[in-house]
PASE-389336 format. One line per 3 residues: number of its first residue (from 1); their letters; for each residue x negated, y, z negated of N, C-alpha, C. Coordinates in Angstrom, 2 decimals. Each point is the difference from the previous one (the first is absolute). Layout:
<pts>
NUM = A = X/Y/Z/X/Y/Z/X/Y/Z ~ ...
</pts>
This chain:
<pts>
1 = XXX = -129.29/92.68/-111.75/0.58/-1.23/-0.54/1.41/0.29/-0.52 ~ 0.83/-0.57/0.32/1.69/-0.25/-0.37/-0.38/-0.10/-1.49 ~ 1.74/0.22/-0.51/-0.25/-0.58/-1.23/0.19/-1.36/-0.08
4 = XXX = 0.83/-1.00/1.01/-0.17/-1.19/0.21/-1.22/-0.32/0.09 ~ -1.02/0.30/0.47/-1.41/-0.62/0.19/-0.53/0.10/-1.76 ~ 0.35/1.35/-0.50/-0.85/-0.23/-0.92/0.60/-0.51/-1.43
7 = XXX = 1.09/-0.18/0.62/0.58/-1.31/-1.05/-0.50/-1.44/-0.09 ~ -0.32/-0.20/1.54/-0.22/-1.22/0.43/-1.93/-0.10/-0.67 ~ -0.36/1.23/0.02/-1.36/0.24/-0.24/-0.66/0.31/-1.26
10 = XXX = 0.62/0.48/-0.98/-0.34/-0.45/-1.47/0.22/-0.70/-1.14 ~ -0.93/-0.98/-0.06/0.39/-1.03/-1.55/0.37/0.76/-1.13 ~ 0.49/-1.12/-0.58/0.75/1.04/-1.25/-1.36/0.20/-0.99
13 = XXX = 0.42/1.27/-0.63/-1.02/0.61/-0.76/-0.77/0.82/0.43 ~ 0.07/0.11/1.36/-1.43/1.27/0.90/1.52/1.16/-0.64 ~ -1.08/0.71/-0.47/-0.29/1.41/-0.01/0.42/1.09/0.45
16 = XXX = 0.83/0.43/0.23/0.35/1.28/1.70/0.83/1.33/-0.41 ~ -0.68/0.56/0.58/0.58/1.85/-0.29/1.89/0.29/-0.11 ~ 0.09/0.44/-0.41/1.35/0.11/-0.22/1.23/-0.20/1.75
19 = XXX = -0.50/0.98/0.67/0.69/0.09/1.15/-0.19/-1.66/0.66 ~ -1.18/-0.45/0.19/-0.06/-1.28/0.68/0.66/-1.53/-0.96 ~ -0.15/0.33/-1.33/0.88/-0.81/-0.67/1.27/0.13/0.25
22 = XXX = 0.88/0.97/0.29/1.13/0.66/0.51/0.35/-0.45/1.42 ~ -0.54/-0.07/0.62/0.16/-0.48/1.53/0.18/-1.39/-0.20 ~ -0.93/-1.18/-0.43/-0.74/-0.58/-0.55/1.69/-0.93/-0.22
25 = XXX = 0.38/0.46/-1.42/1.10/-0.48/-0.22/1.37/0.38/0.88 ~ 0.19/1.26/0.86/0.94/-0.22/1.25/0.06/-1.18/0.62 ~ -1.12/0.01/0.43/-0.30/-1.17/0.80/0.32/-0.81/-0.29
28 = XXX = -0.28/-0.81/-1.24/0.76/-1.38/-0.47/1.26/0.40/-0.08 ~ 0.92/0.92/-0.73/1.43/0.26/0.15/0.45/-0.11/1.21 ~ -0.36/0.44/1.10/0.45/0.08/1.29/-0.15/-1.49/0.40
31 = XXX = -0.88/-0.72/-0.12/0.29/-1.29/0.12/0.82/-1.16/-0.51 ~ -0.08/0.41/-1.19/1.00/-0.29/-0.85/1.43/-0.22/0.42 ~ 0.46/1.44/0.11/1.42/0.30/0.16/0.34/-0.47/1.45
34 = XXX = -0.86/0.22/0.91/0.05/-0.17/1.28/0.61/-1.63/0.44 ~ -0.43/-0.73/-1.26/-0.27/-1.43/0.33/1.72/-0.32/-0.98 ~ 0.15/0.58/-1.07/0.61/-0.41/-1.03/1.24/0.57/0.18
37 = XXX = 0.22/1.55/0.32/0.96/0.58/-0.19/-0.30/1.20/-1.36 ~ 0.82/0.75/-0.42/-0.32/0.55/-0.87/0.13/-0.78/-1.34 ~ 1.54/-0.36/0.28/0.67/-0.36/-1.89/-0.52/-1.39/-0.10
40 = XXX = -0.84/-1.04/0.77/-0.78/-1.09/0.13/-1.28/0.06/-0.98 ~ -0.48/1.05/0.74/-1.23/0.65/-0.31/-0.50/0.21/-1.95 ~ -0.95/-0.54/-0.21/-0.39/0.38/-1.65/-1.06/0.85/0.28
43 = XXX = -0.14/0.53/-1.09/-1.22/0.97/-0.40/-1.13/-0.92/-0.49 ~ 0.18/-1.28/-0.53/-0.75/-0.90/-0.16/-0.99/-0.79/1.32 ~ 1.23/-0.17/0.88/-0.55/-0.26/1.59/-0.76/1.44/0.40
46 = XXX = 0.47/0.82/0.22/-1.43/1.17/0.27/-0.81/0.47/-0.67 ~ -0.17/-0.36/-1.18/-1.16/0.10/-0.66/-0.97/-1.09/0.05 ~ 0.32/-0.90/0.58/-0.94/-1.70/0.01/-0.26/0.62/1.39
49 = XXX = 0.61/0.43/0.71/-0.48/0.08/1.64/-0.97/1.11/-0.16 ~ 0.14/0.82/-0.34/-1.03/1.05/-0.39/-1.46/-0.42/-0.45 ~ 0.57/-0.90/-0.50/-1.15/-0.65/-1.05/-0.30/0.89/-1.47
52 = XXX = 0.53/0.64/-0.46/0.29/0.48/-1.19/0.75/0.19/-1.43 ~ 0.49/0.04/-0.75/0.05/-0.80/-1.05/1.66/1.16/-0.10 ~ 1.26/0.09/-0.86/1.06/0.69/0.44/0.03/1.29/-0.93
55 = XXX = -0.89/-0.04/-0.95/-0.40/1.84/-0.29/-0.70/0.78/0.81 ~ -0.76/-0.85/0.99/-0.70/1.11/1.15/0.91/0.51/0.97 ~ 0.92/-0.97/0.38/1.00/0.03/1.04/1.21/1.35/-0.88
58 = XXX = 0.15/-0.53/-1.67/0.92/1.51/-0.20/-0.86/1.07/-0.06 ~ -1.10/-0.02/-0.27/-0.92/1.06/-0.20/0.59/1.33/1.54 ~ -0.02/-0.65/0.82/0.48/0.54/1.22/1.07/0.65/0.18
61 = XXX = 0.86/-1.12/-0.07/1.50/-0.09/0.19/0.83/-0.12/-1.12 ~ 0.96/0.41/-0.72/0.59/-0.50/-0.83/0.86/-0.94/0.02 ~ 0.61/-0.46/1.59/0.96/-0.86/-0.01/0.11/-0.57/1.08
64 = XXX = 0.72/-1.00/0.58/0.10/-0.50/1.61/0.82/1.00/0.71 ~ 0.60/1.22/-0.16/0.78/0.39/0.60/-0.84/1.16/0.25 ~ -0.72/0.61/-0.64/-1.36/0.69/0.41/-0.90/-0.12/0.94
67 = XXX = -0.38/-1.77/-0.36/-0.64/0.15/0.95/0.54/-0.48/1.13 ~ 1.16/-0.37/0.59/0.70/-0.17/0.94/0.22/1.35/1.21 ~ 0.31/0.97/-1.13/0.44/1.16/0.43/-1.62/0.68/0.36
70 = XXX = -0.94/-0.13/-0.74/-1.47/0.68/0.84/-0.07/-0.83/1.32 ~ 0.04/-1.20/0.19/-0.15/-0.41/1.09/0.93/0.29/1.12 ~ 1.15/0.19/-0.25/1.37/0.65/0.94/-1.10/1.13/0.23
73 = XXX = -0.14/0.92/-0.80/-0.28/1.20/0.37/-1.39/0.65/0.94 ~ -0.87/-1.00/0.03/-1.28/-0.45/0.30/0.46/-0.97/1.64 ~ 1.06/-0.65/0.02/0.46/-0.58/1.50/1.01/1.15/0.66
76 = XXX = 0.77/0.41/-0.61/1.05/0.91/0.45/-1.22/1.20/1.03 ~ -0.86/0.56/-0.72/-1.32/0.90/0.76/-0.31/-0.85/0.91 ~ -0.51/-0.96/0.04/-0.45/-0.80/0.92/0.76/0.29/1.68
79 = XXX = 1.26/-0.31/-0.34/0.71/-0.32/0.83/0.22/1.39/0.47 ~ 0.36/1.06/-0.92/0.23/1.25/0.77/-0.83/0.76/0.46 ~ -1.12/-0.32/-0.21/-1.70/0.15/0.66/-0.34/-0.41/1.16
82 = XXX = 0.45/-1.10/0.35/0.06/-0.77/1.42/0.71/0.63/0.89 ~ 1.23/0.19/-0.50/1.26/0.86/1.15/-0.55/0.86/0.07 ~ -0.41/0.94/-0.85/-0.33/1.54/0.50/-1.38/0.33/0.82
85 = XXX = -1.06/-1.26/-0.25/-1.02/-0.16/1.03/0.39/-0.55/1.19 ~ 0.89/-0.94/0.33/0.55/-0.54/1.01/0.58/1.39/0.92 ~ 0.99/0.45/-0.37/0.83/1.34/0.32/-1.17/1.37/0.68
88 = XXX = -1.37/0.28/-0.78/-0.72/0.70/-0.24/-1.52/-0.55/1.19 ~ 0.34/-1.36/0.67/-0.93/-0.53/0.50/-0.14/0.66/1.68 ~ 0.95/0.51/0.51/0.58/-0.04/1.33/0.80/1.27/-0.04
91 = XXX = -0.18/0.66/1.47/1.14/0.86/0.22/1.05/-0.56/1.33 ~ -0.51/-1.27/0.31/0.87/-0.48/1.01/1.15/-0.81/-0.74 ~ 1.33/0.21/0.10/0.77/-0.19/-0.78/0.39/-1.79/0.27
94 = XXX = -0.24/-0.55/1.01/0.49/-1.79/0.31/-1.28/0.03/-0.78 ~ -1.18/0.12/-0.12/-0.92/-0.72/-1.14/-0.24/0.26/-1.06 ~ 0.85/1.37/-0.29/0.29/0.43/-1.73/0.79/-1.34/-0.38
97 = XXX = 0.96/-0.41/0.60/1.38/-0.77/-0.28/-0.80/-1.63/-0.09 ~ -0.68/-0.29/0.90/-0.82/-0.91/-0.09/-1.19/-0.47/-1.28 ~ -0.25/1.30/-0.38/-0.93/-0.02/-0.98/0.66/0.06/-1.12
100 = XXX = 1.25/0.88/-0.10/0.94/-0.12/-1.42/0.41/-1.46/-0.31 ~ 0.37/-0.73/0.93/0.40/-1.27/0.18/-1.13/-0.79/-0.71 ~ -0.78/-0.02/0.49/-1.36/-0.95/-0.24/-0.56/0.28/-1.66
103 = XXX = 0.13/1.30/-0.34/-0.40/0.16/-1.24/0.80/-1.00/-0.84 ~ 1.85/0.07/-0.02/0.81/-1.33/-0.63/-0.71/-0.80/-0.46 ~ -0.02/-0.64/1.76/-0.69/-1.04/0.06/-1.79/-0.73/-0.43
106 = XXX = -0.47/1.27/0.10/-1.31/-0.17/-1.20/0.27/-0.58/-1.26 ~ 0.73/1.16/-0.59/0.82/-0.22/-1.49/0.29/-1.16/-0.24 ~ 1.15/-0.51/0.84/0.63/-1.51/-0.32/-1.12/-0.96/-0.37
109 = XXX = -1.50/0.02/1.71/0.28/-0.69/0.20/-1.90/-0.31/-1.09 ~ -0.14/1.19/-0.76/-1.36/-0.18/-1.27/0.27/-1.25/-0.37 ~ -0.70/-0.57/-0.44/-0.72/-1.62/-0.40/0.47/0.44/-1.67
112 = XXX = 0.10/1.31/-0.62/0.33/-0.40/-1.77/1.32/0.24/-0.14 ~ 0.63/0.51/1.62/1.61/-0.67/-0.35/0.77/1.04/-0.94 ~ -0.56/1.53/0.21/0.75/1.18/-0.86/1.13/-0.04/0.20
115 = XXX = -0.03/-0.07/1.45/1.42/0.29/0.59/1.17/0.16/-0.82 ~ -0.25/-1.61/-0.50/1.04/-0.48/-0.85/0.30/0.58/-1.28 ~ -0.70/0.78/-0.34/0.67/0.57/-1.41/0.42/1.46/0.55
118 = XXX = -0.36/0.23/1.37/1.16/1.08/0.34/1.34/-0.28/0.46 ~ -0.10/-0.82/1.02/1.18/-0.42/0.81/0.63/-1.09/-0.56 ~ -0.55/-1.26/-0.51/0.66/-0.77/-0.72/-0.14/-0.60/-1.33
121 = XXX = -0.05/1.59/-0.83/0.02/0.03/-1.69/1.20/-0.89/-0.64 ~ -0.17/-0.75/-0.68/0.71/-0.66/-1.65/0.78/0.93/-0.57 ~ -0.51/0.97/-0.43/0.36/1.06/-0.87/0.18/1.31/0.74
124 = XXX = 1.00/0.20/1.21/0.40/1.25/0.47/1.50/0.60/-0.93 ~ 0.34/-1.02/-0.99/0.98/0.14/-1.02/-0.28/1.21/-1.45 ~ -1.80/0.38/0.48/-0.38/0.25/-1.40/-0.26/1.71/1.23
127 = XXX = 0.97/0.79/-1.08/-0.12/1.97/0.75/-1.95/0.23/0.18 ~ -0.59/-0.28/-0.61/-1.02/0.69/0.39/-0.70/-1.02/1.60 ~ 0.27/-1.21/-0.22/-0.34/-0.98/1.22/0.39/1.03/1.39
130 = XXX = 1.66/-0.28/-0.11/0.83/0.78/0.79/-0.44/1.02/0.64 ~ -0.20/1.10/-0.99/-0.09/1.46/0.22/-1.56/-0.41/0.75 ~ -0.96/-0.45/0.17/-1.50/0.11/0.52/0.72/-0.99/1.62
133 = XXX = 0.51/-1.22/0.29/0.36/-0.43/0.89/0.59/1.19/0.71 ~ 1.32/0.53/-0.11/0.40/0.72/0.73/-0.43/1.19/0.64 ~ -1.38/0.80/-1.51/-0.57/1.01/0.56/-1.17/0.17/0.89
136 = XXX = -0.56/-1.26/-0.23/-0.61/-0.68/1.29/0.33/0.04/1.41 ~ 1.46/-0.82/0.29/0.52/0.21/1.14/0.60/0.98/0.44 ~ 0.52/0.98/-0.62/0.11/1.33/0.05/-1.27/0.87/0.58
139 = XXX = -1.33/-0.07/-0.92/-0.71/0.57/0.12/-0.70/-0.58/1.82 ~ 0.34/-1.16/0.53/-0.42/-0.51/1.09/0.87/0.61/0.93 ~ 1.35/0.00/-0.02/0.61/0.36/0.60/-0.01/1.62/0.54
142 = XXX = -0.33/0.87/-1.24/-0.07/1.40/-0.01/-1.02/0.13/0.91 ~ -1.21/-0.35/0.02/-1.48/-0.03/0.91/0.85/-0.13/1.84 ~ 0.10/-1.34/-0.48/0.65/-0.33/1.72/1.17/1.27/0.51
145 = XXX = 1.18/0.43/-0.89/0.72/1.04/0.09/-0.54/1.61/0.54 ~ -1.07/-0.04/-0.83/-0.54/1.70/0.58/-0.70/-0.14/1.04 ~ -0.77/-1.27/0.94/-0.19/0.13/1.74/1.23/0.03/0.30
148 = XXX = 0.78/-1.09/-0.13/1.22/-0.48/0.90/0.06/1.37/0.10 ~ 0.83/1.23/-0.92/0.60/1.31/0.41/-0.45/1.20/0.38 ~ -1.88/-0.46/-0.49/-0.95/0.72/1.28/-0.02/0.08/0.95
151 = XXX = 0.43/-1.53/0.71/-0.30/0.11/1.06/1.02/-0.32/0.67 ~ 1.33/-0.32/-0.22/0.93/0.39/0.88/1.10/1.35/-0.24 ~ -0.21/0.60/-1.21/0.59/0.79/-0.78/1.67/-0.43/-0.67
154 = XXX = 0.01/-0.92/-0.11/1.20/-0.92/-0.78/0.04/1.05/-1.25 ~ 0.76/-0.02/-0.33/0.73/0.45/-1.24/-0.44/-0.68/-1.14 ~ -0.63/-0.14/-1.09/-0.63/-0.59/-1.02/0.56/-1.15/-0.41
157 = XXX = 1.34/0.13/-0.29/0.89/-0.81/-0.38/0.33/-0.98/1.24 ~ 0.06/0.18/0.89/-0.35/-0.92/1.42/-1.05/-1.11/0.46 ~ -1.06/1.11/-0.45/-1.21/-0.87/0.07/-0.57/-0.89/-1.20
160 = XXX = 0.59/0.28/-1.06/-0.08/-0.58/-1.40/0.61/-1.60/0.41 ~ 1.52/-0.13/0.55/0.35/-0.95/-0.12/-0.89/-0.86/1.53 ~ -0.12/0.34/1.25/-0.82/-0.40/0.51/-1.72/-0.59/-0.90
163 = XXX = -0.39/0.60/-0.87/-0.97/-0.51/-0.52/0.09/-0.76/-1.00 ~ 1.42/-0.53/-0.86/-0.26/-0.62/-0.38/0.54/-1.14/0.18 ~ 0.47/0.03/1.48/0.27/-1.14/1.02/-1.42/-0.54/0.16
166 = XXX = -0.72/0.71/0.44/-1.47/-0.58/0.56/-0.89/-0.61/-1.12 ~ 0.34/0.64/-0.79/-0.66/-0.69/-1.66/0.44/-1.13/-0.32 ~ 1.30/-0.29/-0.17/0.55/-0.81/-0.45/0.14/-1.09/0.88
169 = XXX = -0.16/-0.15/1.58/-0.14/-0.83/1.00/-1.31/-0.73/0.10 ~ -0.87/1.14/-0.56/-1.79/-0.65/0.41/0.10/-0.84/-1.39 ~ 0.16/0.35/-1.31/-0.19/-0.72/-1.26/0.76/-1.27/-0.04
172 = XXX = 1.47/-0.52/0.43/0.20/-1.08/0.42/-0.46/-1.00/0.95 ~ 0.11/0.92/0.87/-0.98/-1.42/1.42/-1.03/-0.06/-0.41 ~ -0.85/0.75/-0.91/-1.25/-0.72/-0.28/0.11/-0.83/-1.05
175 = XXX = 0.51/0.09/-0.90/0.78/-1.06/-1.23/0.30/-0.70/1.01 ~ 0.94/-0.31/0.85/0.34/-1.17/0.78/-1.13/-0.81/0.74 ~ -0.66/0.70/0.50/-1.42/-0.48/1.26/-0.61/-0.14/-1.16
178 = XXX = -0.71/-0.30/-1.47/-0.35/-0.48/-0.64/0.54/-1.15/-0.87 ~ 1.06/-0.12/-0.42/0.71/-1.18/-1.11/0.21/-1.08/1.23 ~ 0.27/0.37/1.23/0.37/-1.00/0.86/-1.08/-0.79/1.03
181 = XXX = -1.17/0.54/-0.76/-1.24/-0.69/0.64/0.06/0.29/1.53 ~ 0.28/1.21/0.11/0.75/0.09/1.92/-1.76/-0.37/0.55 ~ 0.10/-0.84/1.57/-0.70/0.04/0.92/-0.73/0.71/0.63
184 = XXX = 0.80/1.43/0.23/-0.05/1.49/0.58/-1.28/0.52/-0.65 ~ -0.94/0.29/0.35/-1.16/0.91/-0.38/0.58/0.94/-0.57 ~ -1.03/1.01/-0.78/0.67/1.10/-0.62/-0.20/1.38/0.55
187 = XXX = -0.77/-0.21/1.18/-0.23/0.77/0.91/1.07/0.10/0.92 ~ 0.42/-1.40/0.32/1.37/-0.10/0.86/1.76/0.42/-0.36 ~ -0.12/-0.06/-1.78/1.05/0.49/-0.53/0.09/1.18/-0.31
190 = XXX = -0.99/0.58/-0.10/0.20/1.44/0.13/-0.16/0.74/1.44 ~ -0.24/-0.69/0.81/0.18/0.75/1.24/1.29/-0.20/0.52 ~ 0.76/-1.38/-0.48/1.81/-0.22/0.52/0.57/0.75/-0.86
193 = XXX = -0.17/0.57/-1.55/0.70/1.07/-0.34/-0.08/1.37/0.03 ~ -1.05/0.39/0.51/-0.43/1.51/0.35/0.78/-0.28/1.38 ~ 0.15/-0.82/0.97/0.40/-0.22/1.08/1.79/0.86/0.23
196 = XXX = 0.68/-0.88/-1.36/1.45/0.12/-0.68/-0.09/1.35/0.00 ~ -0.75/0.27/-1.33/0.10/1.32/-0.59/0.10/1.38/1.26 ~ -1.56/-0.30/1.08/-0.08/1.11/0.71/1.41/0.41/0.77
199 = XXX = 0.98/-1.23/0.27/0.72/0.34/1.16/0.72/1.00/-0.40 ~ 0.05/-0.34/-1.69/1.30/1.19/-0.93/-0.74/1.17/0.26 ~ -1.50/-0.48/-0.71/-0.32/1.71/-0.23/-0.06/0.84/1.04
202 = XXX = -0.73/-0.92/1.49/0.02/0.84/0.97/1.12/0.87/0.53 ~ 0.99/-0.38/-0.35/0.95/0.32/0.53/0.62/1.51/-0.49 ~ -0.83/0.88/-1.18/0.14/0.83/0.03/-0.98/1.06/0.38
205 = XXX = 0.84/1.44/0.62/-1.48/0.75/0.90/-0.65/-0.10/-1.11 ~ -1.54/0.36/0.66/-1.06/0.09/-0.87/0.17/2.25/-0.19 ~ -0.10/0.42/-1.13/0.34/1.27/-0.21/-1.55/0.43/0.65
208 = XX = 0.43/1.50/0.46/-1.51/0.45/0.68/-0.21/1.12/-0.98 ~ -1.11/-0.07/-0.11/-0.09/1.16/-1.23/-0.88/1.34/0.42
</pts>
């Protein structure tokens, strides 16, 4: 069970172990913010969504920027969990690229809408926001970086910026093929941008090792 479900799943006043009260209230925050924005957002509104009263909610957290930042940190994994299983799924490299692609597009395209407090945060003004966004995409990029120069033997710094071409290409078009209600299956948009992508990547030898 999500912590969305089990937000959605206990009346106020049940009872619950520390860790699942913890999830518990993510869950309403993530909905929350998701819907509101951050600086929108009260601690009063996620504690009613929770269904809990706002000393249980500090009991947790001490502040909205806490718990903003557990949830960054709790989606930021998410996302760099996906790439590196995506990357880690295949040794045929057009369906590594295919599958890196599609993970994005998983991400974007979750029903609780994380996405958005990675890619299109309120508060990327505030250093600790910042510093977790960027080390995120960094940290995505670095993953995609050490095949790319496996396997064609690119120079690190070569394949770095190639990867975070490919990062930064899949995380927009899927932001786009989502806000724009596109037509295109999501099966079909990631096969026209792995399509893009392969012609670049193919295009360097594959290194023989």
């Amino acid at each position: 069970m999500t912590a969305i479900e089990q937000t959605e799943a206990r009346p106020r006043g049940t009872r619950l172990p520390r860790r699942a009260r913890r999830n518990q209230l993510l869950g309403a925050a993530q909905e929350v913010f998701v819907a509101q924005g951050y600086h929108a957002a009260a601690m009063d509104d996620i504690a009613e969504r929770a269904g809990v009263s706002k000393p249980v909610l500090y009991q947790h957290f001490p502040g909205k920027l806490d718990l903003y930042l557990a949830l960054l940190d709790q989606h930021c994994e998410n996302l760099l969990q996906a790439v590196r299983t995506a990357l880690a799924s295949t040794t045929d490299n057009k369906l590594r690229v295919a599958a890196t692609m599609d993970a994005y597009f998983a991400y974007v395209e979750d029903e609780g809408g994380a996405f958005r407090l990675v890619f299109e945060s309120d508060l990327t003004n505030e250093p600790a926001v910042r510093e977790r966004v960027d080390k995120v995409s960094l940290e995505c990029a670095q993953a995609i970086s050490d095949v790319i120069a496996e396997d064609t033997g690119l120079a690190k710094d070569e394949a770095m910026l190639l990867a975070v071409g490919l990062g930064g290409v899949s995380q927009v078009v899927a932001r786009y093929w989502l806000s724009s209600n596109s037509t295109v299956p999501r099966e079909r948009a990631v096969e026209l941008l792995t399509s893009l992508a392969w012609r670049g990547i193919a295009g360097f030898p594959k290194n023989e090792h």
